[in-house]
Every structure is written in structure tokens, then in C-alpha cells.
C-alpha positions as CSV (number, residue, x, y, z in Angstrom):
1,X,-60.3,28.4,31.6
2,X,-62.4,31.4,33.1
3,X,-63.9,29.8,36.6
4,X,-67.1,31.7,37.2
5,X,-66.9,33.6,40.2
6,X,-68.6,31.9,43.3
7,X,-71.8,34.1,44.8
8,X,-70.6,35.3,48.2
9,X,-72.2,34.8,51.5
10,X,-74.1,38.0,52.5
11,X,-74.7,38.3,56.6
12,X,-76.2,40.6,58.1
13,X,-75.3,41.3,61.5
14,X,-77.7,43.2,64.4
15,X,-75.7,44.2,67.3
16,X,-76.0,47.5,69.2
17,X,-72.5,47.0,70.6
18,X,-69.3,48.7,68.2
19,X,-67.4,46.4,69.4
20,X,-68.9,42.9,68.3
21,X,-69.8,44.7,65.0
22,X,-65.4,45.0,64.2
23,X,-64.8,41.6,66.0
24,X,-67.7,40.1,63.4
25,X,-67.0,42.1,60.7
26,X,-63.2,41.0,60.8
27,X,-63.9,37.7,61.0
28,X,-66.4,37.1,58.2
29,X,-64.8,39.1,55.7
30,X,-61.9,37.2,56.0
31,X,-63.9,33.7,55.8
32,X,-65.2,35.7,52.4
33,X,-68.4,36.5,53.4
34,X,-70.2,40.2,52.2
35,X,-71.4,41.8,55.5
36,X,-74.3,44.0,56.8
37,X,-74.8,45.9,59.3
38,X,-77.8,47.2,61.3
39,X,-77.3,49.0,64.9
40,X,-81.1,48.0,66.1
41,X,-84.2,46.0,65.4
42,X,-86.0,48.9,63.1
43,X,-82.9,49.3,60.8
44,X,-82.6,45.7,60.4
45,X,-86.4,45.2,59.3
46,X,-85.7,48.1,56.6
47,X,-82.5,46.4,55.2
48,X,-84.5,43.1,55.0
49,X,-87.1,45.1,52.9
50,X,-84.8,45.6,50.6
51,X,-82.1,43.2,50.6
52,X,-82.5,39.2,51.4
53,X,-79.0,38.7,53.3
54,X,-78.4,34.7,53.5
55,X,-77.7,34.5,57.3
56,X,-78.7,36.9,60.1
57,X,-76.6,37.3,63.4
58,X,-78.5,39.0,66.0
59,X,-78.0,40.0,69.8
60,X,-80.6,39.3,72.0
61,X,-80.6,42.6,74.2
62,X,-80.8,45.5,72.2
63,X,-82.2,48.7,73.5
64,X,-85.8,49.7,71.5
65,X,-86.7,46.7,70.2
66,X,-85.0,43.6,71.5
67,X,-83.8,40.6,69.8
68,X,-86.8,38.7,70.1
69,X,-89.1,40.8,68.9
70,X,-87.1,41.2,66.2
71,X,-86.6,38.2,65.2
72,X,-90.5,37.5,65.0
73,X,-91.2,40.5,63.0
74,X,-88.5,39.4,60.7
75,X,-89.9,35.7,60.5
76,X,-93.3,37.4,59.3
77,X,-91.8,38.5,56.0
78,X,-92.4,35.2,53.5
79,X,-88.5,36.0,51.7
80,X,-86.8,35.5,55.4
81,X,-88.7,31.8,55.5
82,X,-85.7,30.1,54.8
83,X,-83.1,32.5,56.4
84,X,-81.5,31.0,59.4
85,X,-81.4,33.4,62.5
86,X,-78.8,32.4,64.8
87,X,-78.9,34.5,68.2
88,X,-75.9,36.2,70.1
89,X,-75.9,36.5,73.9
90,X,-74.6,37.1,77.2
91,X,-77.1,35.2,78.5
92,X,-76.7,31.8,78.8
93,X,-79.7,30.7,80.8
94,X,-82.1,28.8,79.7
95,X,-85.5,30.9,79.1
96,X,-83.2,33.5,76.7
97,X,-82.3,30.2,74.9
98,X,-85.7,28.8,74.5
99,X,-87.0,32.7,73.9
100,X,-84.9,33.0,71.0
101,X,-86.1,29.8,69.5
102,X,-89.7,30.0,69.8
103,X,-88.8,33.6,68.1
104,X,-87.7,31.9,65.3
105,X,-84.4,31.6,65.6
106,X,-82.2,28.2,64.4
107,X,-79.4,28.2,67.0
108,X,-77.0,30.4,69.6
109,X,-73.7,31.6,70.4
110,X,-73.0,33.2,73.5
111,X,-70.5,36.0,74.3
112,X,-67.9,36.6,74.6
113,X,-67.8,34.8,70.7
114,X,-65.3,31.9,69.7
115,X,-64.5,32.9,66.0
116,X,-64.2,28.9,64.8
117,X,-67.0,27.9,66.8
118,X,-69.7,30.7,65.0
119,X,-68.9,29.7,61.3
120,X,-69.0,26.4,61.7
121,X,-72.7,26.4,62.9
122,X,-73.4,29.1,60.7
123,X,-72.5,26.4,57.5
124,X,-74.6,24.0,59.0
125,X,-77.2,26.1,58.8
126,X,-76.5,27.8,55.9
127,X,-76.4,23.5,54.3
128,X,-79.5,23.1,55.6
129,X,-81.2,26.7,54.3
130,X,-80.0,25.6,50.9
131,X,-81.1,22.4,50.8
132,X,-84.8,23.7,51.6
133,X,-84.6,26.4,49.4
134,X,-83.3,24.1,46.5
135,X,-86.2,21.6,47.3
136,X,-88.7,24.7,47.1
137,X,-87.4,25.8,44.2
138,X,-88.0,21.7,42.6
139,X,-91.7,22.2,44.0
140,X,-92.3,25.2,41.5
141,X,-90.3,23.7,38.6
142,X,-92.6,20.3,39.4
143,X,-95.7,22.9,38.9
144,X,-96.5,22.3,42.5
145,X,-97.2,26.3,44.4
146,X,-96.9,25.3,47.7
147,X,-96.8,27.5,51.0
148,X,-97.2,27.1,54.4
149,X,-99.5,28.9,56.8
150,X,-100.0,28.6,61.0
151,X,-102.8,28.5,62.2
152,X,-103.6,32.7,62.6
153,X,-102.9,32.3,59.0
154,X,-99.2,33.8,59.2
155,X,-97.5,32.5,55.9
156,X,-94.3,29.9,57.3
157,X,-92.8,29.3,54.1
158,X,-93.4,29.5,50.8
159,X,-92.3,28.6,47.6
160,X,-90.1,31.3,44.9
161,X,-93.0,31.6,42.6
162,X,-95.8,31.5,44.9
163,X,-93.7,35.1,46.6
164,X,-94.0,36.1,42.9
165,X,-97.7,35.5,42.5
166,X,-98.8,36.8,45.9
167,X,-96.9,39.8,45.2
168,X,-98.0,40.0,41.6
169,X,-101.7,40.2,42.9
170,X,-101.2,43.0,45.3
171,X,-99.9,41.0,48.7
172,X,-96.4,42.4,48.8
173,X,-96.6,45.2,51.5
174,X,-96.7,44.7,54.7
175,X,-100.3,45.8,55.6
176,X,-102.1,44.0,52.2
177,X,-99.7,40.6,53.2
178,X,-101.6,41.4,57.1
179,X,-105.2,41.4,54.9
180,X,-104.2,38.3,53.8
181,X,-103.4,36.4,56.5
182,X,-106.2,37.8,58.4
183,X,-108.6,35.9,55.2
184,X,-106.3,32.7,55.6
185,X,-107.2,32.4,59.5
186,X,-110.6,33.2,59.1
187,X,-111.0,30.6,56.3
188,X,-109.2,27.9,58.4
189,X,-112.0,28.8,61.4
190,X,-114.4,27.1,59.4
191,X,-111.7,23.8,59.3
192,X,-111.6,23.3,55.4
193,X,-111.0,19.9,54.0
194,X,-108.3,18.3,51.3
195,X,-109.6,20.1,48.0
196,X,-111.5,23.1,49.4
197,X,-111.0,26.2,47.7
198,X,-110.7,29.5,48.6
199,X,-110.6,32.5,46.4
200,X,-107.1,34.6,46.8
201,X,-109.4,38.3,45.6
202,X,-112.3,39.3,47.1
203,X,-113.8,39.6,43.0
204,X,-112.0,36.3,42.4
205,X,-109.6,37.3,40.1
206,X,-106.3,35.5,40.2
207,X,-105.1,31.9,41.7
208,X,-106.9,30.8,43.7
209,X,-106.1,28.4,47.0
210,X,-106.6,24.8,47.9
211,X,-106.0,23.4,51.3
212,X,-104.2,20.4,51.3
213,X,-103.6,19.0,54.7
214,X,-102.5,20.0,58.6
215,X,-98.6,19.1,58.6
216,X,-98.4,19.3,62.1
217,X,-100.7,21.8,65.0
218,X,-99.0,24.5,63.9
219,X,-98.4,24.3,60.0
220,X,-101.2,24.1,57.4
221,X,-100.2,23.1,53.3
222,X,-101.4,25.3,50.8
223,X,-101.2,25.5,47.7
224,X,-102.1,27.8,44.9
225,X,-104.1,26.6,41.4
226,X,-105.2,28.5,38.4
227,X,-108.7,29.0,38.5
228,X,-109.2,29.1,35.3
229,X,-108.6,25.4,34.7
230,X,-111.3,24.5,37.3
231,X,-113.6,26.7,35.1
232,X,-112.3,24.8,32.2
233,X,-112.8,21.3,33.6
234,X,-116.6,22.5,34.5
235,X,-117.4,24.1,31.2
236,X,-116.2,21.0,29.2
237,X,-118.3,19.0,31.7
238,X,-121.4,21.1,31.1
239,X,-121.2,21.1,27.0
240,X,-120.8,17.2,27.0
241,X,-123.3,15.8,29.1
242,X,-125.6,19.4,28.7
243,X,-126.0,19.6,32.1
244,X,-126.2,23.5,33.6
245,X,-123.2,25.0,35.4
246,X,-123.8,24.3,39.2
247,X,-124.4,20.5,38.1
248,X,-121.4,20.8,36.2
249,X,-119.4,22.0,39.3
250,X,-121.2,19.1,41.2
251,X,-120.3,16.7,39.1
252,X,-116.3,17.8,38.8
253,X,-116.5,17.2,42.8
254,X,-117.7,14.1,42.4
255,X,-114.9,12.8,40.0
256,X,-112.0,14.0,42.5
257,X,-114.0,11.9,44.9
258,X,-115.5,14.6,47.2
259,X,-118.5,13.3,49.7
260,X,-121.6,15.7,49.2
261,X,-121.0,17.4,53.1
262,X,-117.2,18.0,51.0
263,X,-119.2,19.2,47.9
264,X,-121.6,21.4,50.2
265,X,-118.5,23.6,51.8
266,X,-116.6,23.8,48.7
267,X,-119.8,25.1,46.8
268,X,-121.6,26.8,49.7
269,X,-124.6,24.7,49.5
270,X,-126.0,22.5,52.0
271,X,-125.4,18.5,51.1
272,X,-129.3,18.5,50.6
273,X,-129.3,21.0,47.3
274,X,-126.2,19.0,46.6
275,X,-127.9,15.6,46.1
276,X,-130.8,17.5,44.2
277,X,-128.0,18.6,42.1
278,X,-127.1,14.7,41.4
279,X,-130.4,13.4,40.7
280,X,-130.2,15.4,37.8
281,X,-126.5,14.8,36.9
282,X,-127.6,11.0,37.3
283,X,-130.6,11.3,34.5
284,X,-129.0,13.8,32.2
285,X,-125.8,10.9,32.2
286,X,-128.3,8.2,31.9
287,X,-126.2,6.6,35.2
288,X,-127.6,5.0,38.2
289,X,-125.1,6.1,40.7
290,X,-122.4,8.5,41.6
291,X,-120.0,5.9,40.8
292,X,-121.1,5.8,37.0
293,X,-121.2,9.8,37.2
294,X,-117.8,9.8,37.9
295,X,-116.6,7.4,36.0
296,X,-117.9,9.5,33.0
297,X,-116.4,12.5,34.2
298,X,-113.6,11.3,34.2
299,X,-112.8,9.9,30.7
300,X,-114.9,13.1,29.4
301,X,-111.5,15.3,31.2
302,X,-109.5,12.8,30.2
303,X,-109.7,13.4,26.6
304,X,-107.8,16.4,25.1
């Protein structure tokens, strides 16, 4: 019986010194792991580019670009989200250690390097990376386009397809990922709530974004909806009860239990034009109260 062959481990390893390059390469080729090298900061950002290596090894003092700065530009690229970083120093002290972390990294080593000590923290963390991506990849499967954002709108995580769809709609460089973000942290100035929406195009073309909720001070849940089955919901609402199209979009608000201030922000209106829009939802449904409103709303989108 043909066993099929198991995918290999590919490192990628960013040290300046010849030296730890043979000592590393030696000893992860022969624990059958592929290996990569880069000599400084700038060559490992290109390889990344290119290639999504499963673990990176990387000295802290390098000459250009150090360590540190290397690991945070390498954390800013969405496909390294779940790529443990494990650092590689002389330095033992601890503001290099806590440095390194805050740079993104997931754990240490310091040189000189103990062989059996370095893979067995890089399978822990390589455990760990797979689990998350795994559990990612059961988000998208689930239907559920989730990514995570900080609060300068710099993408943490995000799931395999929602990568796909960002870069299907033109955020896969660099400098159009940077446009992005620079939308993302503008739009969370204005402190959106659970269901506020946010168009991913400037013409609205696309997915769009709903916020769902602060994790944490530094990580914001996002997540990624087709437009087009808002516009549905709001169409179908507008031919039943013959309302017009902003009291239809009212209306859908009011069935996922939005408040009008909620209703206001989501539909840039203030909650004043918002309640004029419901006293005419109210008589057009023949209903009393937003209660009743919704009530119908929601058997109307309940029926296929």
C-alpha cells in the first residue's frame, strides 16, 4: 500500500552569521525539515512574498535591519498571521526578550544553540500554529469570514478565504493592503457598533465589512458579508409591505434589533430622520410599534 508522502516542514532561517546558518541547516535537514535561507531582514521580506515558510528562525542583531524590525514588518503581511517567529540571540537580558515579543515573536533561544532544545519548542509552536490555522480554516468552511484588525487598523489574522477575497478585490500589495488599513482605523475612530457596516470599495463594489466586537484593547473582530444579500433582504422587504427603499433599510435594522442611534450610524442619518422613517413603516404595516414591525419583518425574510 502506497503511503502518501507526508508535507515537509519548510523554515526559513535569518541569520547574518555563516556559521549558525550550517549549524541550523544541518540540524533541520536531518529532523526532515525543507530549509530557507535569507542573510538579512530585506531578503527575508522578499522570500515571504513569495513563499509562506511554516516557521521562521531569526537573529535578533543583524546589521541593516535588525531582528525586530523585521519581525514587525513580517507580522504586517496577513499570510505570516499564523507563522510562529521564534528569535535567536546572544542576548539574554531581559528588554531583548520582551523586544522580541512585543515584535511579534512566539518564543527564544539564545546562543550558542542546544540542537534538542530548538526543535522541541519549535513543535510546540508549530502544534499550536496548526491548530489555529485548522480552526480558521473551519471558520470559512462554517461560512463565517472572519479577520482580525488592531486598533490603527493593521489586519492580525485572518481567515484563508477572507486572504482570497481581500486579494481578489485589489488589497494584495503592500501599498493597496496600507490604503486599507488606513480606511479600517479611520472607520473604528468613529467607534462602530455590533452590526455596523462598512463598505470594503470606495464605489461599493464587493463584500462588504461588519464589525462584530472588541476581543481585547488591541484586537477588533471583523468579518466580511456579501452585500448583495443585505440588498436582497431590503428589496424583498420593500415589494411586500410597498414601503420605499430607505424605509425598507430601516425596517431590516429594526428586525436584527438595532436601536435608532444604531440605525442612524449604520445608515448615516440622524436617529430623528430615523424615527420619521418608522412612523411610516408603522402605518404602511398597519402596526403600532416597532415590536410588531419587526415581528413582520421577520416572518416576511423568513419565507423563501
Amino acid at each position: 500500500m502506497n503511503v502518501p508522502e507526508k508535507h515537509a516542514t519548510t523554515v526559513l532561517v535569518v541569520d547574518d552569521s555563516l556559521d549558525s546558518i550550517r549549524m541550523l541547516n544541518d540540524v533541520l535537514e536531518h529532523a526532515g525539515m525543507t530549509v530557507l535561507v535569507a542573510l538579512e531582514g530585506a531578503q527575508a521580506l522578499t522570500i515571504t512574498q513569495n513563499i509562506t515558510p511554516d516557521l521562521i528562525l531569526l537573529d535578533g542583531l543583524m546589521p541593516n535591519m535588525d531582528g525586530f524590525e523585521t519581525c514587525h514588518q513580517l507580522k504586517q503581511n496577513p499570510a505570516l498571521a499564523d507563522v510562529p517567529i521564534i528569535f535567536m540571540t546572544g542576548l539574554s537580558d531581559t528588554e531583548h526578550v520582551v523586544m522580541g515579543l512585543h515584535a511579534g515573536a512566539v518564543d527564544y533561544v539564545t546562543k550558542p544553540i542546544n540542537a534538542d532544545e530548538l526543535l522541541a519548542r519549535m513543535q510546540v509552536h508549530l502544534a499550536n500554529a496548526r491548530m489555529a490555522q485548522s480552526a480558521r480554516m473551519a471558520l470559512d468552511q462554517a461560512g463565517q469570514y472572519l479577520f482580525a484588525i488592531d486598533s490603527q487598523g493593521h489586519l492580525l489574522w485572518a481567515t484563508p478565504q477572507v486572504q482570497r477575497r481581500l486579494a481578489q478585490c485589489g488589497f494584495a500589495q503592500a501599498d493597496d493592503l496600507q490604503r486599507l488599513e488606513d480606511k479600517l482605523a479611520t472607520w473604528l475612530g468613529h467607534s462602530p457598533q455590533a452590526g455596523h457596516h462598512m463598505s470594503l470599495t470606495n464605489d461599493g463594489s464587493g463584500p462588504g465589512i461588519e464589525f462584530l466586537a472588541s476581543v481585547s484593547p488591541r484586537e477588533n473582530l471583523l468579518r466580511l458579508v456579501d452585500v448583495s444579500s443585505s440588498d436582497d433582504a431590503t428589496e424583498r422587504l420593500r415589494q411586500k409591505f410597498a414601503v420605499t427603499g430607505r424605509e425598507a433599510d430601516v425596517l431590516l435594522w429594526i428586525a436584527n434589533g438595532k436601536t435608532n442611534r444604531e440605525i442612524g450610524l449604520i445608515l448615516e442619518m440622524s436617529p430623528r430622520t430615523v424615527n420619521k422613517h418608522l412612523e411610516q413603516v408603522f402605518r404602511k404595516l398597519g402596526v403600532e410599534n416597532r415590536t410588531a414591525a419587526a415581528a413582520a419583518a421577520i416572518r416576511c425574510l423568513a419565507r423563501v
